[in-house]
C-alpha positions in Angstrom: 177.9 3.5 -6.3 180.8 5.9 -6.6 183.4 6.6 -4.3 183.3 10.1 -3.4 186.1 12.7 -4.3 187.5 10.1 -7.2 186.1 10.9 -10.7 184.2 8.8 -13.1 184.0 5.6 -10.1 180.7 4.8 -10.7 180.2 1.2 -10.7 177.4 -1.8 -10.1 178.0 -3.9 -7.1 176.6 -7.4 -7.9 177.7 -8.7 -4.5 176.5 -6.2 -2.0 175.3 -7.1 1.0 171.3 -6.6 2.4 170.3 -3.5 3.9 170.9 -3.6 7.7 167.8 -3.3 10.1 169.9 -0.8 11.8 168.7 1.8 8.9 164.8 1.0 9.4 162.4 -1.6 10.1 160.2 -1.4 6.4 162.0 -2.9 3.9 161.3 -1.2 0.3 162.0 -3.2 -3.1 163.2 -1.0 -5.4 161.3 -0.1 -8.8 163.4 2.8 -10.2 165.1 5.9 -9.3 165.4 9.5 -11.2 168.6 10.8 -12.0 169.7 14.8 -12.1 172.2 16.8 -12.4 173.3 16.2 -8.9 174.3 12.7 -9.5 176.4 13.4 -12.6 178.5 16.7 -10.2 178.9 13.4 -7.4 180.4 11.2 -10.7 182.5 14.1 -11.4 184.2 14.3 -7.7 182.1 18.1 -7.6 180.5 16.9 -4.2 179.3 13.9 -2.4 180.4 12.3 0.9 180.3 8.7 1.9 179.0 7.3 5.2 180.6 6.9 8.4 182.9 4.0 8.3 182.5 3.6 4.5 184.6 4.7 1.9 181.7 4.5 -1.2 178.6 6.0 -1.9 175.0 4.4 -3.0 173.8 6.9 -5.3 169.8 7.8 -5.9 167.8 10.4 -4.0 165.1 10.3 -6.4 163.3 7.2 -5.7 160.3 4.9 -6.0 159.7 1.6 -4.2 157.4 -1.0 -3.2 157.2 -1.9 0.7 157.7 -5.4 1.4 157.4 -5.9 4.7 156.6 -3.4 7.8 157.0 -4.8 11.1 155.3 -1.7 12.6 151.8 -1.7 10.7 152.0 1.8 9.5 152.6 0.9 5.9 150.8 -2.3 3.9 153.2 -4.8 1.8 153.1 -3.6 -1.7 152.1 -0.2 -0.6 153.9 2.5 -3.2 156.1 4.6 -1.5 159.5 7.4 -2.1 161.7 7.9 0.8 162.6 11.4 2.2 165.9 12.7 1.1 167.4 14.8 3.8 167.4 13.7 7.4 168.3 16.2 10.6 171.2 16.3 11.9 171.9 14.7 15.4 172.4 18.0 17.8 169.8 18.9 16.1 170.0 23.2 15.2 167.0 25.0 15.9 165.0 24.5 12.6 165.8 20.5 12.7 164.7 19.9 16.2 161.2 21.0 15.0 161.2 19.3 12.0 162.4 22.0 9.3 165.4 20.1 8.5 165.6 22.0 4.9 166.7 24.9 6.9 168.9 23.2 8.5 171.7 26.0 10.5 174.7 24.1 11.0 175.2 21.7 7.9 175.1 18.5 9.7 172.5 17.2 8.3 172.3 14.0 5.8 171.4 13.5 2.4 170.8 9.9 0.9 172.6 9.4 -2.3 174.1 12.9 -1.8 175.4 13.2 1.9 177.0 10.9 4.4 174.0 8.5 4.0 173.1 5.6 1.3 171.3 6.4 -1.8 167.9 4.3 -3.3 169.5 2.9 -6.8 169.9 -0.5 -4.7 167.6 -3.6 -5.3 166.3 -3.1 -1.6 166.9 -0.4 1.2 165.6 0.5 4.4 163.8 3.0 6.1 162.0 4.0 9.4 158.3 4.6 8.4 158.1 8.4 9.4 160.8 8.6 6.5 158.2 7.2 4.3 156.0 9.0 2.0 152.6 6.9 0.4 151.7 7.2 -2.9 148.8 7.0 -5.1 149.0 3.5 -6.7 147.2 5.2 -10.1 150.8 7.4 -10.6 152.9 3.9 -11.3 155.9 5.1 -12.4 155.2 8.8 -12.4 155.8 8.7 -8.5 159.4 8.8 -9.0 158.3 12.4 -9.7 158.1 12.9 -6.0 161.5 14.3 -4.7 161.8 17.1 -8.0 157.9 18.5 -7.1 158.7 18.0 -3.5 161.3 20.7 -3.9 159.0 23.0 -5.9 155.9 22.6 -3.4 158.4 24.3 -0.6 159.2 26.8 -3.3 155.7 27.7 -3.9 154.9 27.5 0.4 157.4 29.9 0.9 156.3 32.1 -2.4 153.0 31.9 -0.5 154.5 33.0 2.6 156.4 35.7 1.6 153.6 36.9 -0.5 151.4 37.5 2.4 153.6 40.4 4.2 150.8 42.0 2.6 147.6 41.7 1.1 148.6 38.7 -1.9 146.9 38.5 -4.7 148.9 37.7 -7.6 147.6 36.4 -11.0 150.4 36.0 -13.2 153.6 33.3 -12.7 156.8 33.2 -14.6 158.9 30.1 -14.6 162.2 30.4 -16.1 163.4 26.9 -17.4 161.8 24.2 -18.7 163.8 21.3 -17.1 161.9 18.8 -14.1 162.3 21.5 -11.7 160.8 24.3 -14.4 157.9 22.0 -15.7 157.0 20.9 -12.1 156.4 24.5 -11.2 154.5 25.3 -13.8 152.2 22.8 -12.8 152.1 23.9 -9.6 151.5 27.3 -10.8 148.4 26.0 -12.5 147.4 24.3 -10.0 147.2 27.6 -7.9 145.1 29.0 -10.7 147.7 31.8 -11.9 148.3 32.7 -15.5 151.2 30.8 -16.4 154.1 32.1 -18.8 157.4 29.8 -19.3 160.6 31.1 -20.7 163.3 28.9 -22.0 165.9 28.4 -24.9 163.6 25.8 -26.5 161.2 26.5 -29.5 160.1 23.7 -30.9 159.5 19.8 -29.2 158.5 18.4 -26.4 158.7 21.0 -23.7 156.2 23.8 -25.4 154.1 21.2 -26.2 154.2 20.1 -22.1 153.9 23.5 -21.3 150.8 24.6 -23.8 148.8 21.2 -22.5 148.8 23.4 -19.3 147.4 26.2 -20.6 150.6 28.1 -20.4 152.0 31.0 -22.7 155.3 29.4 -24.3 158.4 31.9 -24.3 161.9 32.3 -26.0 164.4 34.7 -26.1 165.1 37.2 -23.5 163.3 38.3 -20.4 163.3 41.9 -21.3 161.4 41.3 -24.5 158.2 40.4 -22.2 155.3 42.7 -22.6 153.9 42.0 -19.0 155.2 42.3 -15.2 154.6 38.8 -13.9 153.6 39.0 -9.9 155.5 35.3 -9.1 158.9 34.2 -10.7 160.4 31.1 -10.2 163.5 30.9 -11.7 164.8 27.2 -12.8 168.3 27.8 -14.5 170.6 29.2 -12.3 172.1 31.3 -15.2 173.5 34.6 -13.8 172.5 37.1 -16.8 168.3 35.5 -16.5 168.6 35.9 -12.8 169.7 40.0 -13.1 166.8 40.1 -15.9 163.8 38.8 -13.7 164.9 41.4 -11.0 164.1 44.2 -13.5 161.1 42.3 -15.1 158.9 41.8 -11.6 155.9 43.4 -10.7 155.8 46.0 -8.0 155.2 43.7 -4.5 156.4 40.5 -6.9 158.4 37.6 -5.4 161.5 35.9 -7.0 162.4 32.3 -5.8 165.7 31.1 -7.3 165.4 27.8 -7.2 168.6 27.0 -10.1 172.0 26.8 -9.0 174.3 27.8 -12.2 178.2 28.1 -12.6 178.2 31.7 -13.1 180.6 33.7 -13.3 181.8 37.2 -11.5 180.1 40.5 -13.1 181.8 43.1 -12.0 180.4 45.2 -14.7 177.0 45.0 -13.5 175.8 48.6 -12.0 174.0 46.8 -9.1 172.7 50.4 -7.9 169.9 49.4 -10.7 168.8 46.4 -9.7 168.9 47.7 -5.7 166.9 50.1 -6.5 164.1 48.6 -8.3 164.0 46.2 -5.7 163.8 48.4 -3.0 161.0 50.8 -5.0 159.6 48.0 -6.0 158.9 45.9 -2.7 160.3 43.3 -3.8 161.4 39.8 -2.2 163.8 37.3 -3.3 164.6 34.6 -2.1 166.8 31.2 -2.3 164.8 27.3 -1.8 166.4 24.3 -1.8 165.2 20.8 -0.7 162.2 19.7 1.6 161.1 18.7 5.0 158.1 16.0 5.5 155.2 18.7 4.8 156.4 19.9 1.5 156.6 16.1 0.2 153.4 15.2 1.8 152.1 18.8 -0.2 154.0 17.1 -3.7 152.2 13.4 -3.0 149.4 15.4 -3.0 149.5 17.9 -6.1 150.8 14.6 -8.5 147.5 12.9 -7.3 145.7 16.0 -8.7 147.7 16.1 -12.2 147.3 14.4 -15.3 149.1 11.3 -15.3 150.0 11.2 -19.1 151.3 14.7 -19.1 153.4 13.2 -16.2 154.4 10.2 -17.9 155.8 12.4 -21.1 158.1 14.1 -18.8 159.8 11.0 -18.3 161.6 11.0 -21.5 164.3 8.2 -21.1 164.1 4.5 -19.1 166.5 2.4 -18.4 167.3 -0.8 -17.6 169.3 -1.7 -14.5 172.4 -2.9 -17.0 172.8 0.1 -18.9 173.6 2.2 -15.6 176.3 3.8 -17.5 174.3 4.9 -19.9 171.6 6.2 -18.1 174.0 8.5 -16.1 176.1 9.5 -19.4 173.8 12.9 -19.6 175.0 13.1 -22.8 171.2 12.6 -24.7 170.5 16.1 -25.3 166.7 16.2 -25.6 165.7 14.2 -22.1 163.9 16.4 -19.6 163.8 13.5 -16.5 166.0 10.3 -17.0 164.8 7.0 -15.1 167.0 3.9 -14.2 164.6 0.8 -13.4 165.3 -1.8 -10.2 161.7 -3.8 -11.4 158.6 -4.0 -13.2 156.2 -0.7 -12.2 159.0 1.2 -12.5 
């Protein structure tokens, strides 16, 4: 846990106390959560917020558990499950009250791990079934997967959605990136049936390699240099000057989804007129996509039952053990695409 707004406080509680029934009647062992870049901004004071009445924060919102008991009968003891990240916020806004609680209006929403709510990287936790997501037993340890593709099956919904303002046929998908979020969309991309291209800094290793087992076409360098107009971008990085470059690089009718959230910085040398106007001539949409709500998690369970669970399993590049927290959450490997910390066997 860390305690929010104080830098570098993470810490292993050896003492704390068992998860109230007040957050849920099935009680989850823990097997192993993911960590991301969103953990190491909360380490670094960039963002995080403690629960009411508390002033530290669990972290985790990638998880994977094991139910060990369900007073309700809607889940079976050892039944593999993840638990849903964001929860609506009490009023609720418009989009929360149906359910939509990724579009949440007014910010009041929770986040466990992130936002005003306990995170999974505890030995047990709590949840209320409906919070719940069952997976496939066969994905073992790749179902901590779940909350990363979770994200990119709401990208690719509202891709869809977007797309079909008019008659949608698109054969050709960009992803820019080749980190979980990048390498999850391309599989999703495939799983669509589109032509898959993937651009990223990388030339060599493990990431073309993941990428060409998919049937993808492996890129580096600029997004300029293409010799196509992909119909479907998804761009991964955040980084300011491959954002302005997909604008141009779209086909006519395309859709951008910028998924990455970069530092940036202000470019006040940029003639925007251009990118306006190719936009505009081109019918283009973009658009931003963060988080999930039930469907688009139920959508993920569903498309990492369809994938191949080694290519799964090489994405995983780093385990550890519950003792070397601090190393796990270093960051400071390099070469590691997802990074796991293990609670107990299965993992």
């Amino acid at each position: 846990m860390v305690t929010p707004g104080v830098k570098d406080s993470l810490r292993l509680v050896d003492d704390a106390p068992e998860p109230p029934e007040s957050e849920g009647p099935v009680l989850v062992e823990a097997l192993a959560v993911g960590i991301c870049g969103t953990d190491r901004e909360i380490i670094a004071a960039e963002y995080g917020e403690a629960p009411p009445g508390s002033d530290g924060l669990v972290l985790g919102h990638e998880s994977l558990g094991r139910v060990l008991e369900d007073p309700t009968g809607t889940l079976r003891p050892g039944d593999l499950v993840a638990g849903i990240v964001r929860r609506p916020d009490p009023v609720p806004c418009p989009n929360c009250a149906v359910g939509e609680w990724d579009m949440c209006r007014n910010g009041r929403y929770t986040e466990h791990g992130i936002k005003a709510a306990p995170g999974f990287a505890r030995e047990r936790w709590r949840m209320a079934p409906d919070c719940l997501v069952r997976l496939d037993p066969g994905l073992g340890g790749c179902g901590v997967l779940l909350e990363p593709t979770s994200v990119v099956a709401k990208a690719w919904e509202h891709i869809d959605r977007i797309g079909g303002r008019a008659r949608w046929e698109p054969r050709t998908a960009l992803v820019t990136g080749t980190g979980p979020i990048g390498l999850l969309a391309a599989l999703l991309a495939t799983q669509r049936g589109l032509d898959l291209h993937v651009l990223a800094r990388s030339t060599e290793g493990l990431k073309p390699q993941l990428v060409a087992e998919l049937g993808g076409q492996y890129h580096s360098g600029s997004v300029l240099d293409l010799d196509f107009q992909p119909d479907v971008v998804v761009e991964c990085t955040g980084v300011d000057t491959v954002v302005l470059d997909v604008l141009r690089t779209v086909a006519p009718d395309g859709v951008v989804c910028l998924t990455g959230v970069g530092s940036g910085r202000s470019r006040d040398g940029v003639d925007t007129t251009v990118f306006a106007r190719d936009l505009v001539l081109g019918n283009n949409a973009v658009f931003g996509s963060v988080n999930a709500n039930r469907r688009h998690w139920a959508q993920a369970a569903e498309a990492l039952g369809r994938a191949d669970a080694g290519w799964l399993s090489r994405m995983i590049t780093s385990r550890y053990p519950l003792e070397d927290y601090a190393r796990a959450y270093d960051g400071t490997g390099g070469g590691d695409i997802k990074v796991v910390l293990e609670f107990a066997a299965g993992g």
